[in-house]
KEKOL-282040 format. One line per field, with one value per residue (C-alpha): x, y, z; residue number from 1. Coordinates in Angstrom, 3 decimals. Layout:
<nodes>
px [X|...]
py [Y|...]
pz [Z|...]
k [NUM|...]
</nodes>
This chain:
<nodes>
px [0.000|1.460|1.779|-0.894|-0.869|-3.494|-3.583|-6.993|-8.072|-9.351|-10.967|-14.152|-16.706|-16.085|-12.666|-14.072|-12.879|-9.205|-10.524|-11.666|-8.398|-6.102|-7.875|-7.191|-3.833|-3.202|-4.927|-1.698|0.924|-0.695|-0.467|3.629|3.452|1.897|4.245|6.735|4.923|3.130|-0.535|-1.887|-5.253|-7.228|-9.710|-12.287|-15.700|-17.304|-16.175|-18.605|-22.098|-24.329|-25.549|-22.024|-21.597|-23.781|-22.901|-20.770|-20.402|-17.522|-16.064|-15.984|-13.728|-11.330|-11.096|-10.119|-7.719|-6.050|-5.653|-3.998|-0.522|-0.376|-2.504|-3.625|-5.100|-6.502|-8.026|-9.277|-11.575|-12.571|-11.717|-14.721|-14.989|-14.792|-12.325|-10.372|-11.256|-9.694|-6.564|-6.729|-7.671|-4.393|-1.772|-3.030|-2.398|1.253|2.619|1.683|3.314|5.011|1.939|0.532|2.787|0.583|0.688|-1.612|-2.066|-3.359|-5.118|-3.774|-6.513|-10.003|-12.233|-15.484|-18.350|-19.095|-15.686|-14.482|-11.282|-10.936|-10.651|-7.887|-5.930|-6.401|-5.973|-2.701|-1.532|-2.050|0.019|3.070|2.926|2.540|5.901|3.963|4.116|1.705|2.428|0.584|-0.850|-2.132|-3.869|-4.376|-2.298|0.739|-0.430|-0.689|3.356|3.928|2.705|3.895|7.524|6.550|5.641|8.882|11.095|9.173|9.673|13.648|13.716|12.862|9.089|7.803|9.656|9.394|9.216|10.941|8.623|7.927|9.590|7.656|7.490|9.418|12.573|13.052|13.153|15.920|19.612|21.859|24.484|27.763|30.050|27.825|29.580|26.995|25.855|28.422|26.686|25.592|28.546|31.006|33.848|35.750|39.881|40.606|43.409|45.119|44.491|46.901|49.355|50.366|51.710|54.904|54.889|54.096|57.203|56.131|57.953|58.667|55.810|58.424|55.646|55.353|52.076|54.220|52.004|53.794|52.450|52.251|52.669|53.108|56.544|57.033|57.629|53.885|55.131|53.216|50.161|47.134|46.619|42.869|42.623|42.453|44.220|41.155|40.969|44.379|43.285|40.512|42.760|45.245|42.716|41.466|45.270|45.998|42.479|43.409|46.753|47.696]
py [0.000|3.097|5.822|8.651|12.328|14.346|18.150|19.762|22.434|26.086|28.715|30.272|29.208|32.311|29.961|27.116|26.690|27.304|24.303|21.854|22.892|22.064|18.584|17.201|18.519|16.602|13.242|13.578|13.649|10.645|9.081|9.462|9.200|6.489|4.022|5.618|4.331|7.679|8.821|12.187|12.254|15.408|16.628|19.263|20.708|19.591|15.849|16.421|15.193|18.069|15.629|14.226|16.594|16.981|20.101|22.443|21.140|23.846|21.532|18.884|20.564|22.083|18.063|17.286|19.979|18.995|15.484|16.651|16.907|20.005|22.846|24.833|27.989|30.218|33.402|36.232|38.932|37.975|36.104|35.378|33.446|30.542|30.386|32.431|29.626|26.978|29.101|29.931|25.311|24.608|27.663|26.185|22.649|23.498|25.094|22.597|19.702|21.226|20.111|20.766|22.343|25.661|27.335|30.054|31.357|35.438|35.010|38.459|40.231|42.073|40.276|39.734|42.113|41.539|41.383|42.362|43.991|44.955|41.477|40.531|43.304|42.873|39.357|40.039|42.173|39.426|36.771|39.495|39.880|35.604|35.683|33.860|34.723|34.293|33.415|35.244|33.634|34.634|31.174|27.970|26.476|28.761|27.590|23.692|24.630|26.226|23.652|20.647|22.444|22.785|18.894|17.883|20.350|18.258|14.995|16.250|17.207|13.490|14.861|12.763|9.322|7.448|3.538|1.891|-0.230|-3.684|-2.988|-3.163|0.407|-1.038|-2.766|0.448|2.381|-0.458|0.560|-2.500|-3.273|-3.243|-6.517|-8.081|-11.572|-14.129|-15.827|-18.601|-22.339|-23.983|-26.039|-23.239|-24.099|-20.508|-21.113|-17.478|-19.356|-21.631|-18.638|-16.324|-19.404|-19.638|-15.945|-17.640|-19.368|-16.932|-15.486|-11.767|-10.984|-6.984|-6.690|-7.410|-8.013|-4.116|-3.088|-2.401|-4.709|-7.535|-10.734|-13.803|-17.482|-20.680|-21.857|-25.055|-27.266|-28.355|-29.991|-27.289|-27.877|-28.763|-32.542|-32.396|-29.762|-32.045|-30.837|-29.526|-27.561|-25.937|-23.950|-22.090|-21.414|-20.122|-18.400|-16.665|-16.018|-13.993|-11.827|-11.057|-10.089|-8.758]
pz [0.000|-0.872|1.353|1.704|1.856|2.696|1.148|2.018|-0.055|1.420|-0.182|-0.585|-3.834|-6.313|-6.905|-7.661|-10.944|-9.544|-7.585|-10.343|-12.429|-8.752|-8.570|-11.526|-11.382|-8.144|-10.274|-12.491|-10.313|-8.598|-11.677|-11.135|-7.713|-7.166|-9.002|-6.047|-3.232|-2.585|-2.670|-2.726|-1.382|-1.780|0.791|-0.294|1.417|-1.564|-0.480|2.906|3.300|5.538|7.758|8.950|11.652|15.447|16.051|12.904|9.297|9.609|12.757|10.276|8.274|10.972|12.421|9.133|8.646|11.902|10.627|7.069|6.162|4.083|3.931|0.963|1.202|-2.176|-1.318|-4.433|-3.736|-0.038|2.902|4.134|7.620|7.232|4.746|7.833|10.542|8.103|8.130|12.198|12.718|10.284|11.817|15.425|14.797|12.831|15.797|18.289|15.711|12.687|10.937|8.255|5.856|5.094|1.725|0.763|-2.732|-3.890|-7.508|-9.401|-11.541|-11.295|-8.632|-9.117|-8.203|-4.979|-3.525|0.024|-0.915|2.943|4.332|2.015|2.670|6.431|5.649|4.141|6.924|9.962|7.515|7.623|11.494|11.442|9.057|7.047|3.482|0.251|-2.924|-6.141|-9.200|-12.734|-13.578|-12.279|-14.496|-12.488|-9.703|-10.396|-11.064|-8.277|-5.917|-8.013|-7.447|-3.282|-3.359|-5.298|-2.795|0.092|-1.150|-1.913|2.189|3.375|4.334|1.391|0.811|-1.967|-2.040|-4.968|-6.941|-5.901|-2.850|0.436|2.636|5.436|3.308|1.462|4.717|6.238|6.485|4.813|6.803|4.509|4.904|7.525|8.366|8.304|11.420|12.442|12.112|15.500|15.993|15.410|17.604|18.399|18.543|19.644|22.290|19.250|17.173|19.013|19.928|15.755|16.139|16.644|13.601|11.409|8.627|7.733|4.141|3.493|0.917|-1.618|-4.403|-4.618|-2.796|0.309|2.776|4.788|4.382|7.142|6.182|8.016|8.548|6.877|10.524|11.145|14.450|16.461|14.721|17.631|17.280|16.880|14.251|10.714|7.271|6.227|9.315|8.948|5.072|6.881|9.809|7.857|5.899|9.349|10.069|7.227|7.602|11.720|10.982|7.489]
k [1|2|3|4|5|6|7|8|9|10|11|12|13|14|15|16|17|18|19|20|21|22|23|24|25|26|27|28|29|30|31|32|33|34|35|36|37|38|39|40|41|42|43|44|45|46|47|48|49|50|51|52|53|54|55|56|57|58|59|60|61|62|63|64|65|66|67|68|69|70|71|72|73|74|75|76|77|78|79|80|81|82|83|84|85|86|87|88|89|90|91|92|93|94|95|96|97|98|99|100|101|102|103|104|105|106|107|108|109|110|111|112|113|114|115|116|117|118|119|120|121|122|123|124|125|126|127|128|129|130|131|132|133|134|135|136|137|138|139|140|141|142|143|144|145|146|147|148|149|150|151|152|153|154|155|156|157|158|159|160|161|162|163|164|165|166|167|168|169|170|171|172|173|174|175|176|177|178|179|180|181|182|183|184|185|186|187|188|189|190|191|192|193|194|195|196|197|198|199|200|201|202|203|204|205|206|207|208|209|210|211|212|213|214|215|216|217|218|219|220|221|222|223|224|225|226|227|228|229|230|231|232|233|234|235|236|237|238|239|240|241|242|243|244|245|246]
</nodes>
């Protein structure tokens, strides 16, 4: 199962086209993402039923908010409440635990009639003295590139990881260990005593073979040789020898 993120969508219905255009755009790069172990799952008001909630449809939305991983924020001619509680439920929740990620978008151009130029620009003002800073747009084609760019620059910071395909989630995410020794058989015998008794009987040569490392061999008398190691025995000591001490 790939892994999902959610990215809820805020803003109020005069950008609803914005919105349609943003949705698909998020049903392509799934069509990448996806084959990378990641899932980008899109939560919009027009997703809730009016019933779902006992008290606020609105506290529907903020719960959900709270549960998202990125936040998305467009915002015109007006900022009307709600669209302003959205912001105020996803700000809340990032600074108790750096999450969501909160981006917020200014369309350029002529609003509509109808427009509340005064709660944008006061809505502009309180994200300056949050340090919090929006980005402007022409088109929603901009601002599909835009965000595709923020997702690839998240994914490029390790808060998005990718799973290789046909690789589980949890192997891609394990470490290999490099040169890991196998685990010795159950009647592995250790000869760490014999093993530093043949230091005596080792010849070191002065590397003369022109790498400049000494080399050990066994002196030809096998006298000293432990009676109950067999011939066989003695190639992998000498094998173990040469790895201790070259």
């Amino acid at each position: 199962m790939p892994d999902t993120i959610k990215i809820f969508l805020a803003s109020s219905s005069e950008l609803r086209d914005d919105r349609r255009d943003f949705e698909i755009f998020i049903g392509r790069k799934n069509k990448d993402w996806v084959a990378k172990g990641v899932f980008l799952h899109l939560v919009i008001w027009e997703d809730f039923f009016d019933a779902v909630s006992k008290t606020r449809l609105q506290d529907e939305y903020n719960k959900a908010i709270r549960e998202c991983d990125v936040f998305v924020m467009l915002f015109f001619s007006k900022v009307g409440q709600y669209t302003e509680e959205e912001f105020e439920a996803a700000f809340g929740q990032f600074k108790a635990t750096n999450k969501p990620f909160i981006f917020t978008y200014f369309r350029d151009g002529g609003g509509p009639a109808g427009g509340d130029a005064a709660s944008v620009s006061a809505f502009k003002d309180k994200l300056g003295q949050l340090g919090h800073f929006y980005t402007r747009y022409g088109n929603s084609d901009r601002l599909a590139h835009h965000f595709s760019d923020q997702l690839d620059k998240l994914a490029a910071a390790g808060f998005i990881e990718f799973t290789p395909a046909g690789l589980p989630a949890e192997s891609s995410k394990r470490r290999a260990v490099p040169l890991q020794a196998p685990a010795p058989a159950a009647d592995h015998v250790l000869r760490r005593t014999e093993l530093e008794s043949l230091k005596g009987h080792l010849l070191a040569d002065d590397g003369a073979d022109g790498d400049g490392k000494p080399k050990y061999q066994l002196l030809p008398n096998n006298n000293w040789m432990p009676k109950f190691w067999k011939t066989s025995e003695l190639k992998y000591a000498t094998w173990l020898i040469f790895i201790r001490f070259s």
